[in-house]
C-alpha positions as CSV (number, residue, x, y, z in Angstrom):
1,X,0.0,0.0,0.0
2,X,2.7,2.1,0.7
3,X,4.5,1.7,-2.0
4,X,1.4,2.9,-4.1
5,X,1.1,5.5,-2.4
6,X,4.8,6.5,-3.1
7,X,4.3,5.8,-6.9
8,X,0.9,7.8,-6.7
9,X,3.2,10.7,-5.6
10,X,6.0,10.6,-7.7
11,X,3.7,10.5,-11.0
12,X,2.1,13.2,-9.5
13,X,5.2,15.3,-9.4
14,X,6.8,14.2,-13.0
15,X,3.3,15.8,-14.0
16,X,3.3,19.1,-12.2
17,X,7.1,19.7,-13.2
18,X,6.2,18.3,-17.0
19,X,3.6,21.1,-16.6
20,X,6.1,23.9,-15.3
21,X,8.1,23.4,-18.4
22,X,5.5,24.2,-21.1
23,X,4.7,27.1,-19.2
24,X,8.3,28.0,-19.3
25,X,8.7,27.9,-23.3
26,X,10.5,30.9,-24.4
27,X,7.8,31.8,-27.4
28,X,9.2,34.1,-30.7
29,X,7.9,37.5,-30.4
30,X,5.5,38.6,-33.1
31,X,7.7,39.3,-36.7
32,X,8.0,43.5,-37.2
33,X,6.8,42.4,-40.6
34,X,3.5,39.9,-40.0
35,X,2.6,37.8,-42.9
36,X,-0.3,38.1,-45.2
37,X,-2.2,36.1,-47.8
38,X,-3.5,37.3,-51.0
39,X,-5.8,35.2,-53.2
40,X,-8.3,34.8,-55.8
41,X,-11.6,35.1,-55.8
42,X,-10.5,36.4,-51.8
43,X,-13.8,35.2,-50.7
44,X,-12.7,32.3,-48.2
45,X,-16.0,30.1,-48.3
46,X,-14.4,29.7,-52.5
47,X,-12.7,26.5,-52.8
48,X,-11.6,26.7,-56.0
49,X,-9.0,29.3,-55.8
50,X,-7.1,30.2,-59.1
51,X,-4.0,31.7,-57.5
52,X,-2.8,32.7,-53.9
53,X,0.4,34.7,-52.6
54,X,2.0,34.4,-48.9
55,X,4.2,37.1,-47.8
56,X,5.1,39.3,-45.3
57,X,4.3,43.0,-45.5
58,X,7.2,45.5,-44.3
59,X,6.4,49.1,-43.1
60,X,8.1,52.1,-44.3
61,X,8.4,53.5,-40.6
62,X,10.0,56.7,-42.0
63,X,12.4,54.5,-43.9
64,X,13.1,55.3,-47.4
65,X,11.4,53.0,-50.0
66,X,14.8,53.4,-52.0
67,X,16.9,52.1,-49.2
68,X,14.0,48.8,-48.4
69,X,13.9,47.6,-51.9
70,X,16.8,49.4,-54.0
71,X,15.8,49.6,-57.7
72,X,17.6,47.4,-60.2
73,X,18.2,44.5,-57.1
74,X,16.3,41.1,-57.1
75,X,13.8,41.7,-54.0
76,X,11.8,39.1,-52.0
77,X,9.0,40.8,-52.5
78,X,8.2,41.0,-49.1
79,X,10.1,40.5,-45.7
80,X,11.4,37.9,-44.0
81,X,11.2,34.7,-46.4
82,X,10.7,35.3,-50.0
83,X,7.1,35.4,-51.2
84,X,5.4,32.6,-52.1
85,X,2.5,31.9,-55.0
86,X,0.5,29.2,-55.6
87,X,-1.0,28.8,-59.3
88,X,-3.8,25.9,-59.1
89,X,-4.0,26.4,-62.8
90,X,-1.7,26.7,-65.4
91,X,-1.4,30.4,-66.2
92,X,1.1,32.4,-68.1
93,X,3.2,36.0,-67.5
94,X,4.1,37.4,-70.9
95,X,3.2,34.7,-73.2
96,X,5.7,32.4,-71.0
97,X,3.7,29.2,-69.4
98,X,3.6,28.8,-65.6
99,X,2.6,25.2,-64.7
100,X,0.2,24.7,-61.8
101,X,2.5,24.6,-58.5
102,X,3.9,26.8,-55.9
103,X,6.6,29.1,-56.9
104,X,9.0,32.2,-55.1
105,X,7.7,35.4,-56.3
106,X,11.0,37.9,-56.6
107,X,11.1,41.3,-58.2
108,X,13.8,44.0,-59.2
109,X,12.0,47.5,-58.5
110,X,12.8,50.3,-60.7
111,X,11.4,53.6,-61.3
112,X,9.4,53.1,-64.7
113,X,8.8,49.4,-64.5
114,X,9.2,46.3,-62.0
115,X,10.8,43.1,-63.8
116,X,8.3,40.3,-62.2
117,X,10.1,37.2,-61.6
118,X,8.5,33.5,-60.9
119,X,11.6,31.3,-59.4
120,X,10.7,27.2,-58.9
121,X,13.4,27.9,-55.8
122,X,11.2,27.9,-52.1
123,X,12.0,28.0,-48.7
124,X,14.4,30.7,-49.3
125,X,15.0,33.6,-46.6
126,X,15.0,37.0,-48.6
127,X,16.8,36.9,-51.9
128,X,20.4,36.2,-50.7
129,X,20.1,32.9,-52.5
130,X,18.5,33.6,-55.8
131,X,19.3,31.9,-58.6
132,X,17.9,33.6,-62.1
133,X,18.9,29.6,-64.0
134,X,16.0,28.9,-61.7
135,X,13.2,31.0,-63.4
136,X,10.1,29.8,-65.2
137,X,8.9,33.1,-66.5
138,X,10.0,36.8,-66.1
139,X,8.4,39.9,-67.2
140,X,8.5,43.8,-67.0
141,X,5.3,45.4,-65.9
142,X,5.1,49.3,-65.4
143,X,5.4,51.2,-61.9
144,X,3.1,54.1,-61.5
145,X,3.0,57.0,-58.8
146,X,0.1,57.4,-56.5
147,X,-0.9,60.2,-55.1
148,X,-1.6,58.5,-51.6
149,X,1.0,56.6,-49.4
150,X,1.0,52.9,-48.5
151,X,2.8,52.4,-45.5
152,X,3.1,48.6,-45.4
153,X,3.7,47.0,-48.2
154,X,0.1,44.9,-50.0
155,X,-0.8,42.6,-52.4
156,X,-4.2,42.0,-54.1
157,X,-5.6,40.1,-56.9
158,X,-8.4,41.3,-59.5
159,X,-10.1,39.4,-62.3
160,X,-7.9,40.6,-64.9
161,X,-8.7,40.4,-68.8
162,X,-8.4,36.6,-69.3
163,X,-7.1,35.9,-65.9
164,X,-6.1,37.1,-63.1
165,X,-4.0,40.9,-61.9
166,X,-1.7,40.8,-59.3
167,X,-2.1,44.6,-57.7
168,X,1.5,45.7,-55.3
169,X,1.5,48.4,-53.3
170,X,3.9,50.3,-50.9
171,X,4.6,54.1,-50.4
172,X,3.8,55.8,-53.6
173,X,4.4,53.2,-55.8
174,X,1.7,50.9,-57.7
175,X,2.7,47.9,-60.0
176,X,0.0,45.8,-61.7
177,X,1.1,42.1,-62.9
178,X,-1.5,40.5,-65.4
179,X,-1.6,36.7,-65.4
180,X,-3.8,34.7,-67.7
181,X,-5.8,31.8,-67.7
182,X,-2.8,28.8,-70.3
């Protein structure tokens, strides 16, 4: 009996301490940057999407757009990990075909036109490992001014003549990337 009464105890005690140790998990703080999903149609009760993007949307916080995505320098398109989209049908970017899949979405800003660039490389942390031999379609799409600021950067999708448009915007700047239906 007493020995039960020991072994009672002692589970008892590998419990409580068990216990004490999730509560004493060192959690990550939120990122500066939170990620975001963009999609289309963007009405979550629709199951069949025909494209999605994951990223994570950087703030100007009085920082220079120059200085956060330098013009004529492959860009993640985002923070933290390179964006991500998701094609569930094949579409195409400039007359080049884009097979259904998930992709990195990378772009080199500039001030008269963005080159758009779809990269089978994933799981990549910013653009420090960007290969260009690993592109499956590439194309220049022209920036416009607004006359309202952005502060963090967005993505958005619109039905687009024969497809889909992917909409960016951060700070003044507006670039519109039209993907059709292959």
């Amino acid at each position: 009996m007493k020995l039960k009464s020991i072994l009672k105890g002692l589970a008892f005690s590998l419990v409580i301490l068990a216990a004490g140790n999730l509560n004493a998990q060192d959690f990550k703080g939120l990122y500066k940057s939170p990620m975001d999903v963009a999609s289309y149609p963007d009405n979550y009760r629709e199951a069949n999407k025909l494209v999605k993007v994951q990223y994570s949307r950087p703030q100007l916080k009085g920082r220079s757009l120059a200085k956060l995505a330098p013009n004529g320098e492959v860009w993640r398109t985002g923070a933290n990990e390179c964006a991500e989209i998701t094609f569930y049908v094949d579409m195409t970017l400039d007359g080049k075909k884009i097979p259904a899949g998930t992709y990195s979405l990378f772009t080199i800003p500039g001030d008269n036109e963005w080159t758009v660039i779809i990269n089978s490389d994933l799981n990549a942390w910013g653009a420090y490992f960007y290969k260009e031999a690993n592109d499956v379609a590439r194309a220049k799409v022209p920036a416009s001014m607004a006359d309202d600021s952005v502060e963090a950067f967005s993505m958005l999708f619109t039905e687009g003549d024969g497809g889909v448009d992917l909409h960016m915007g951060w700070d003044k700047v507006r670039v519109t990337v039209p993907f059709k239906k292959a």
